[in-house]
N, C-alpha and C positions, 0 to 999 in steps of 0.2 A: 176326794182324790183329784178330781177331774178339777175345783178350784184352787188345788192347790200348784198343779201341772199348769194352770191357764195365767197361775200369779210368777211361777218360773219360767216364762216364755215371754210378760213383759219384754221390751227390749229396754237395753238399759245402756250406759254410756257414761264413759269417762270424759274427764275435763284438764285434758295433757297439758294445756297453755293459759296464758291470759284471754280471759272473757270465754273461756271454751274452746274446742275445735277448731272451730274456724274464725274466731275473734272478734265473735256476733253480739254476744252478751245472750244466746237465746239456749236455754234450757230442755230439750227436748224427749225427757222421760216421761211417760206416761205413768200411773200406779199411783201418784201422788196425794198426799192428804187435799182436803179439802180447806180446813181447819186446823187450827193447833190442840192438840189434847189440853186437858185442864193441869195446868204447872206448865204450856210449855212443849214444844217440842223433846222428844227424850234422848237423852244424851246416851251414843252408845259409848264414847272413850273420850277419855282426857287425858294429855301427856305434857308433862312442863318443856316449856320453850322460852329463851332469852329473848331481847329487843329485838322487833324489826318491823316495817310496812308491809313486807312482800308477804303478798297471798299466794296457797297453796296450789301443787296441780296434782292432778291423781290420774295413774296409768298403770295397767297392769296391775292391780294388787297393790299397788305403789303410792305413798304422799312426798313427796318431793316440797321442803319447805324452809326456807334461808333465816337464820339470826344474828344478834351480835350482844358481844359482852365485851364491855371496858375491861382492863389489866389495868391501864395505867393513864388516867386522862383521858385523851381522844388518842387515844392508842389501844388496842385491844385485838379481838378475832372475830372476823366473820366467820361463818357457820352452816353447812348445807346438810339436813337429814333427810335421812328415805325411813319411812315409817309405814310397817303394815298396817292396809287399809282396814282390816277387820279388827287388829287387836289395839293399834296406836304403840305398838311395839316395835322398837328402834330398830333397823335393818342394819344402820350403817350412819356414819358419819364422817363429812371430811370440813378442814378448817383450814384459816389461812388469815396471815395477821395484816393488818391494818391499820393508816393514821387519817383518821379523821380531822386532821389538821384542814379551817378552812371549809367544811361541808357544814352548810345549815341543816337545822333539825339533825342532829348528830346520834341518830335511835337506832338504824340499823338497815340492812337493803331493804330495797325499794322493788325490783324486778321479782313476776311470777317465774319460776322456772320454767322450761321447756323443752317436752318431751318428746322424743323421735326415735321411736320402735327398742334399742338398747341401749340409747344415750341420752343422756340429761344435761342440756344446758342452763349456766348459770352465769346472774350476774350480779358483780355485787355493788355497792355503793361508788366505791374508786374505783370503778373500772376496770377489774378483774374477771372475766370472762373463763369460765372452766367447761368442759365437756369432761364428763365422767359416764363410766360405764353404770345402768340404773342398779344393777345386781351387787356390786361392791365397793362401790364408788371408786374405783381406780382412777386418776387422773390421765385422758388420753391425749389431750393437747390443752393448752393452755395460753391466752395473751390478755396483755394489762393495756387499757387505750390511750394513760396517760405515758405510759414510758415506751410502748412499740410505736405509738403513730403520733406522739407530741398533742396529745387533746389536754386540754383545757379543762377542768372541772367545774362542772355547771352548780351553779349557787348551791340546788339541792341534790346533789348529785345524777352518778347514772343511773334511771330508770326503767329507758326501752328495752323490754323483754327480747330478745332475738327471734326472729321468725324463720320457719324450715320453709323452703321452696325450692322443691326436688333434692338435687344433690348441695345446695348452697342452705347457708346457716348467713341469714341477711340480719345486719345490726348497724344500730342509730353508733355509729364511731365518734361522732365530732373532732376526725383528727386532719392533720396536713402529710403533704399539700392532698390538697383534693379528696381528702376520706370523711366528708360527711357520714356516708354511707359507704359499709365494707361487706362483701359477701365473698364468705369463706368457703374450703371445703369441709363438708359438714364431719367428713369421716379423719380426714388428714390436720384440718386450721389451715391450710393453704390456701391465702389469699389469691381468689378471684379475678373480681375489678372493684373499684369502689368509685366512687360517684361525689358531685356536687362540690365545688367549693368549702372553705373553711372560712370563708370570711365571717360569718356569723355564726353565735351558739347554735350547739343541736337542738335545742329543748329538749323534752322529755317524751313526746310519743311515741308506742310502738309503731313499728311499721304495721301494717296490714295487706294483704293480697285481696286483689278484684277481679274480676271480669267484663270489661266493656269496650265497644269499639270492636268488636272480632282480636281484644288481643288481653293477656294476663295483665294485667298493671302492678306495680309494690308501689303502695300509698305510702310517703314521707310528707308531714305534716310538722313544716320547721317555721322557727319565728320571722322566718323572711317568706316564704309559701309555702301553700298546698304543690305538691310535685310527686309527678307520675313517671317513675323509670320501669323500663324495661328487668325483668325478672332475671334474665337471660343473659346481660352485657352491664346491665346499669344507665343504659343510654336514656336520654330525657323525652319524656313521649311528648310530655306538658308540663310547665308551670304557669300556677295562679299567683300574683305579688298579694302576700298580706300578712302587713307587718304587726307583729305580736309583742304588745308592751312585757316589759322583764322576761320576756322568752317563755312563757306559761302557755308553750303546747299541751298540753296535760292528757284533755278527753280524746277519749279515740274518736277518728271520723266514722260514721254511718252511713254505710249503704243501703238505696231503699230507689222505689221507685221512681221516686222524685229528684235523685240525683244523688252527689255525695254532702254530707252535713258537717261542718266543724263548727267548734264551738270553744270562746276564750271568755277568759273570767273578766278582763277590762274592755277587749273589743269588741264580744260578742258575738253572733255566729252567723255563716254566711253558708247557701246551698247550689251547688255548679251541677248544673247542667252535665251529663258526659253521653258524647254524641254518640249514636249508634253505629256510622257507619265507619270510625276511625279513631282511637285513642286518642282524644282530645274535650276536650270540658270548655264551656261556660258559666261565667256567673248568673244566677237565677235571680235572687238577691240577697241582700245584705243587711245586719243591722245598722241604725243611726248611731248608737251609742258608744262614746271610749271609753265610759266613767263605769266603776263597779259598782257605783248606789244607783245613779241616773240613768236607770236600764229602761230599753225599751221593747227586748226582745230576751233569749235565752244567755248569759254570759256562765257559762261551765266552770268548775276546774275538775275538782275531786271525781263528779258525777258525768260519766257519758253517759248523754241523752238517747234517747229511741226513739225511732218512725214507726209510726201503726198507723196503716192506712194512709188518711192525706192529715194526719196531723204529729206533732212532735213531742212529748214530755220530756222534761227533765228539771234539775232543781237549777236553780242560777245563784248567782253572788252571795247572797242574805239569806239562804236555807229555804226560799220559794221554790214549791212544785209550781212549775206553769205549765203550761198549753200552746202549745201555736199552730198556726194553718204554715203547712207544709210546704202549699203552693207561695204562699205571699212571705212566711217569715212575722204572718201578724198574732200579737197575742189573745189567747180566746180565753183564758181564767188564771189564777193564783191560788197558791191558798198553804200556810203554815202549817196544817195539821199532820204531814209525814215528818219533818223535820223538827216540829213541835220548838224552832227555834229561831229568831230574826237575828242571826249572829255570821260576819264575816266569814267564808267557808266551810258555813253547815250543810250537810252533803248527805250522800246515799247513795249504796249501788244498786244499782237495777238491774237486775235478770227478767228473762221473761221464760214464762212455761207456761202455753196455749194463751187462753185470753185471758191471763192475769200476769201478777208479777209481783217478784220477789226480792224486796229490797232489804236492806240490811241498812239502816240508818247509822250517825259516828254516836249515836248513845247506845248503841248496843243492843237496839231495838230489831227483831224482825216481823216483817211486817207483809201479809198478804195484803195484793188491793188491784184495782181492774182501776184502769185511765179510758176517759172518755170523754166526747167533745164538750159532753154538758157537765165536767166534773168528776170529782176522786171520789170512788168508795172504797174505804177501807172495811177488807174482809176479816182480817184479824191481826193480833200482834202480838209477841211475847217478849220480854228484855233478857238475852240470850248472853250477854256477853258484857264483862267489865270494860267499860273506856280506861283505856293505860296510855293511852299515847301523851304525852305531855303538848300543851298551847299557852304559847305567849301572850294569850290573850281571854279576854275573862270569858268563860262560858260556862252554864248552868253547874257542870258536873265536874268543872276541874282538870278534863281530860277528853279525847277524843275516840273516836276506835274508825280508821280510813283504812284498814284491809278489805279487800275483794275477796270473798270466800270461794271455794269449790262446790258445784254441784253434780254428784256424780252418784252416779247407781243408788236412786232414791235417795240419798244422804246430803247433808251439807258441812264441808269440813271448814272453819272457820280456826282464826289465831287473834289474842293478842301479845303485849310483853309476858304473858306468864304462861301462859297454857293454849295446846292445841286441841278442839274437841270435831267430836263427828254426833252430828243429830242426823237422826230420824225423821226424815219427812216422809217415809211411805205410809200411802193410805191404811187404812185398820181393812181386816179380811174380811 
């Protein structure tokens, strides 16, 4: 009795947004297996689901997770469900049609939803932005980026998930004049203020929130700079210039002791300094490299990278797990064997829970393994999941699998074009 009370007292935690909570990528449950059972982590539900990138969020009892199905062409319906978390039983669903006229990779949204106590924000490929109530999906305000604010549609469409920040609901807009950045009222759609020029694409990064300088900062990470506005007004704390070939903002920045981190798949990644006594940043350094082969440091897309300690991992261009010193930006190892693949944006997401971590490779592989200055050891790995994403380009398996899963109350809820499932990662009693 007394072990079974002490395994219901774990604390346990949901993952309302992209990369979690707070938009860290770090997984904070205790109770976790060690290892994978033999077959595999066990599958507690499976439910069919249409096309899409966009990974799940789970809140309240709640999966919150977007699709898409052709009608006719590049014409069809996007798609948002709320699925209970225990059964994978449909709560609710709302849809809303679509021309994917002009969008590369035409598979389906891109954007995790996100979730704020009774409301669930969404977004979808062409920049349909919905707030719905989580309980019934009621539509309570609603605005599309290309027809309310004149944006532009980015090659792979829109991706950046919207961020809560108090009463404001802050989103990558890419609209005119001046709506880089739009921050709404969260409860109303009532535009705020919005921020930044239009003269160049949004790219694709979320925004993220900080803290440094004695003040909040929302990180915007666009193909002309890194840029620090005010939470509050939108007003500009800092920008860093650095120009990002094809607009491939992608990996979220990381915050870490050493500064903030970004990372690009052709220019590669650079680490700022951000001062303690005023909301302002310098560069630390930088990589040499513009090319995606002739790398000489970290160059991301698919995969944000992580800080541990004074050194950095993450995968770069050709499916290499590397290493770098934190401090300098210098490379300390490589090595193929997570991505098991030397192929143009072989990838993987990386979680972290205590001193390992939990990636989820695009073959469908998951994979326990602890990073370390002297190298990768992998602790285990099971092939959880079918690659469906379709690649114009040859790799192993035909197919890709780039969703970001949910980790949430011991479980991990993953999707791809066909089915969403929920394993099992709590430890055995």
């Amino acid at each position: 009795m007394l072990l079974l009370l002490a395994a219901a007292l774990l604390p346990a935690e949901d993952w309302p947004q992209w990369r979690g909570s707070d938009r860290r990528g770090v997984w904070g449950e205790t109770g976790i297996l060690e290892r994978f059972p033999e077959g595999g982590p066990r599958r507690h539900w499976s439910s069919p689901i249409a096309n899409g990138y966009a990974g799940p969020a789970v809140a309240d009892g709640r999966v919150f997770v977007t699709d898409y199905r052709s009608t006719q062409g590049r014409k069809g319906l996007e798609r948002v469900l709320a699925l209970d978390e225990m059964s994978g039983e449909t709560l609710w669903e709302r849809e809303w049609p679509v021309d994917y006229s002009g969008l590369a990779y035409p598979l389906g949204p891109r954007a995790t939803p996100t979730v704020d106590g009774e409301r669930v924000y969404v977004l979808g490929s062409m920049g349909d932005l919905l707030c719905l109530r989580v309980d019934s999906g009621e539509v309570l305000w609603r605005r599309n980026y290309q027809r309310d604010y004149a944006a532009e549609l980015p090659t792979w469409g829109f991706v950046a998930a919207p961020l809560v920040v108090g009463e404001r609901l802050v989103a990558l807009v890419g609209g005119s004049p001046d709506a880089k950045v739009v921050a709404f009222e969260k409860v109303t759609g009532e535009e705020l203020w919005r921020s930044l020029d239009d003269s160049a694409e949004p790219g694709y990064d979320p925004p993220i929130l900080i803290e440094a300088g004695g003040a909040r900062q929302l990180i915007i990470w666009h193909p002309t700079a890194v840029t620090s506005l005010d939470p509050e007004t939108g007003a500009v704390h800092w920008m860093e210039p650095f120009k990002i070939q094809a607009g491939l903002t992608v990996a979220t920045p990381v915050l870490s002791h050493h500064g903030l981190l970004v990372s690009s798949f052709y220019n590669g990644s650079r680490m700022y300094r951000l001062l303690p006594d005023r909301p302002q940043a310098e560069l630390v350094w930088k990589g040499a490299s513009d090319s995606e082969i002739d790398t000489d440091g970290l160059h991301s897309l698919v995969t944000t990278p992580v800080v541990d300690g004074d050194y950095i991992y993450g995968i770069g261009s050709y499916g290499h797990l590397r290493c770098l010193d934190a401090r300098t930006g210098k490379r300390v190892w490589e090595t193929l064997d997570l991505t098991e693949e030397n192929a143009r944006w072989a990838s993987g997401q990386i979680v972290r829970n205590g001193d390992r971590y939990f990636i989820n490779n695009d073959r469908g592989d998951l994979i326990i393994a602890r990073f370390t200055p002297e190298g990768y050891e992998e602790v285990d790995r099971a092939q959880i999941m079918k690659p469906t994403n379709p690649l114009n380009r040859r790799r192993d398996l035909g197919a890709v699998h780039w969703t970001h899963p949910a980790y949430a109350n011991r479980h991990m809820i993953i999707r791809n074009d066909e089915e969403i499932v929920r394993f099992s990662l709590e430890a055995p009693d």
